[in-house]
C-alpha positions as CSV (number, residue, x, y, z in Angstrom):
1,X,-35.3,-40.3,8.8
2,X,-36.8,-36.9,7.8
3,X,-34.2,-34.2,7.9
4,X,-35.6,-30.2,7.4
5,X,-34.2,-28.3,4.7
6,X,-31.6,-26.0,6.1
7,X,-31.1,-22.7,4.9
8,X,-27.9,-22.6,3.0
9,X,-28.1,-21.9,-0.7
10,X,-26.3,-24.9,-2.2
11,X,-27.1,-28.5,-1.7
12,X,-25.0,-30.8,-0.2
13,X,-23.3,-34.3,-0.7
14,X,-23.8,-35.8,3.0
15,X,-22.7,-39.8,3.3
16,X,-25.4,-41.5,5.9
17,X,-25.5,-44.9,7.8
18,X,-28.3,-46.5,9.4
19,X,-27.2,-49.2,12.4
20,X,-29.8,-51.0,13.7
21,X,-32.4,-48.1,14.3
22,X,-29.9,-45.3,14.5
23,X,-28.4,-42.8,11.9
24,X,-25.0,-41.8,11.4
25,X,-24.1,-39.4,9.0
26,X,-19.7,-39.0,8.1
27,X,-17.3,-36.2,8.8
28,X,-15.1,-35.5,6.4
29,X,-13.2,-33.4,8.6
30,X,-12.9,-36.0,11.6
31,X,-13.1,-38.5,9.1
32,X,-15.4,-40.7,11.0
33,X,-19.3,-41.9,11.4
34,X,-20.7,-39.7,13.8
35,X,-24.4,-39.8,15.9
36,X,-27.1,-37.3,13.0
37,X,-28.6,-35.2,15.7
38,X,-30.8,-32.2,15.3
39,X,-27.3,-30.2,16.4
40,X,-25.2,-32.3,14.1
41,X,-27.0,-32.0,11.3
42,X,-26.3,-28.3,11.6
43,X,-22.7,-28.8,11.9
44,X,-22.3,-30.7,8.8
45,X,-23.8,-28.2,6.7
46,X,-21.4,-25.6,7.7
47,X,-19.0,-27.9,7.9
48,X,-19.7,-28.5,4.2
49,X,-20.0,-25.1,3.4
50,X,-16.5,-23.8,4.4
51,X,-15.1,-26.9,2.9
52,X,-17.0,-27.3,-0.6
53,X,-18.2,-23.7,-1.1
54,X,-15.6,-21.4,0.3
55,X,-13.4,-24.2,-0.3
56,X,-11.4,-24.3,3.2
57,X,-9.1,-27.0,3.9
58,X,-10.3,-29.3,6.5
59,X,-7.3,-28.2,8.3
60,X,-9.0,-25.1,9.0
61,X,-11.9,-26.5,10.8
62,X,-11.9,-27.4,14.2
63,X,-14.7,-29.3,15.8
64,X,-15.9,-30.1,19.4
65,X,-13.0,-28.5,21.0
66,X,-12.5,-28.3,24.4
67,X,-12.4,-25.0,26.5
68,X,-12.4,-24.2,29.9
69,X,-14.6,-21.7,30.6
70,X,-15.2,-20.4,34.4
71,X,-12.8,-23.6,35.7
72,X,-15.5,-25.9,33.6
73,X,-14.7,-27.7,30.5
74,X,-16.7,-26.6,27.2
75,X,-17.1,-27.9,24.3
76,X,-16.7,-25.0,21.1
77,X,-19.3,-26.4,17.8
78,X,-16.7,-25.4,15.2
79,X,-14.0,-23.0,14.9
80,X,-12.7,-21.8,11.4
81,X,-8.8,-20.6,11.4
82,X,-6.6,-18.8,9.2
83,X,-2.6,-19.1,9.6
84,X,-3.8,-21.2,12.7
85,X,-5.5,-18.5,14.3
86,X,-9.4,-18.2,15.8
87,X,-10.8,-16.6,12.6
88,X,-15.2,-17.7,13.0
89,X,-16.4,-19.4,15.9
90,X,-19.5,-21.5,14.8
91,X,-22.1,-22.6,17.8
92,X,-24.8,-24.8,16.4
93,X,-27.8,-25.2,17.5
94,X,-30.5,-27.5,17.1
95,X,-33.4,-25.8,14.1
96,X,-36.1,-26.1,16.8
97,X,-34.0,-24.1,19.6
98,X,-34.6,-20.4,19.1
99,X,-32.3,-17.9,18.8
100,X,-32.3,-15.4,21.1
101,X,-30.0,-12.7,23.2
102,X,-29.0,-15.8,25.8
103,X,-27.8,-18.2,23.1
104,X,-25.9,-15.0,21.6
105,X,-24.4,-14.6,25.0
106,X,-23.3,-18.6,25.3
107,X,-21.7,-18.4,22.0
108,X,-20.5,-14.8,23.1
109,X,-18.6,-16.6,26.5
110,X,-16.8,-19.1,24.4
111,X,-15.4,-16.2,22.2
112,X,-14.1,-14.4,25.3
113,X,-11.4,-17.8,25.2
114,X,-11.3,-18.5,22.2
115,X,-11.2,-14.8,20.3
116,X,-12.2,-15.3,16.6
117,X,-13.0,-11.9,15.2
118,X,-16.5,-13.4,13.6
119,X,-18.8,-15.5,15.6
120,X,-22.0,-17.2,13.8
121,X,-24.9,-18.5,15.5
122,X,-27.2,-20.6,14.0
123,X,-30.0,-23.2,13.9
124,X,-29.8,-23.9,10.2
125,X,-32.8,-21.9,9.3
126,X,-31.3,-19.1,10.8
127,X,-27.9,-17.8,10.7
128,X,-26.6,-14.3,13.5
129,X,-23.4,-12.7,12.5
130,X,-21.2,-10.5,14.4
131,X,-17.9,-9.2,14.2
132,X,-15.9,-9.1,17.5
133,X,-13.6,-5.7,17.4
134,X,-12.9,-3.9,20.5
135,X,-14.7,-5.3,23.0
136,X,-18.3,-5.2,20.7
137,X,-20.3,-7.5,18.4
138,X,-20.8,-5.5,15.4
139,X,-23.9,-7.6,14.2
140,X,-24.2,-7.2,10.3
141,X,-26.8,-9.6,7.8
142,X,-25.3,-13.0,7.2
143,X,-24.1,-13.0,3.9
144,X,-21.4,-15.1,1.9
145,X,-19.5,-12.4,1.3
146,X,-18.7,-12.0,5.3
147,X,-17.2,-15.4,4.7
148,X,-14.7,-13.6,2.0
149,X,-10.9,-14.2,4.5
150,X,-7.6,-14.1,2.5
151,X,-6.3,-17.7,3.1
């Protein structure tokens, strides 16, 4: 299976599985085998990052949880926590899907339930950052040193 090159600076250890003519690839946060889409593929890497290079327990990550949202049931990509609480909400997209001011405001709508003070979007090959403060994104560069929370 040909996988693109995300745009994260370090490289990854990802386990795969191939089952008849699908691919799997684990989560060590889930601990299980899960479906390598486009949008999981995404995942992993920053589910690898805020494990091996921010070095996060996987207690602090919270995948594919539900919301409700509008009296309809969501699904939130990944949240990161601190002391328990919404610290990053992560919303993943596939790398072909572009960014753009609606997939802001999706990612936007889940933080209005959620309220994590950062909020990334991304596609792998591009990463939008905002901080939530007041009512406003304040959008800043995505940099590593955003990532920078006293745990």
């Amino acid at each position: 299976m040909e996988l693109p090159k995300l745009n994260f600076a370090d490289e990854y250890n990802f386990k795969f599985r191939k089952d008849k003519d699908k691919f799997f690839i684990h989560d060590p946060v889930r601990k299980s085998w899960l479906l390598l889409t486009p949008e999981e593929w995404v995942r992993q890497h920053w589910i690898h990052y805020f494990l091996f290079s921010k070095g996060f327990a996987a207690s602090a990550l919270i995948t594919e949880q539900k919301i409700e949202l509008n009296e309809t049931l969501k699904r939130i990509d990944l949240l990161v926590t601190l002391r328990t609480q919404p610290e990053i909400l992560i919303e993943c997209k596939a790398p072909q899907i572009r960014l753009t001011e609606k997939t802001f405001e999706q990612c936007a709508r889940y933080n209005s339930v959620i309220h994590a003070s950062k909020i990334i979007l991304s596609n792998g090959l591009q990463h939008i950052y905002a901080d939530y403060s007041e009512n406003e994104y304040i959008f800043r560069p995505f940099s590593s040193d955003n990532i920078n929370l006293s745990r």
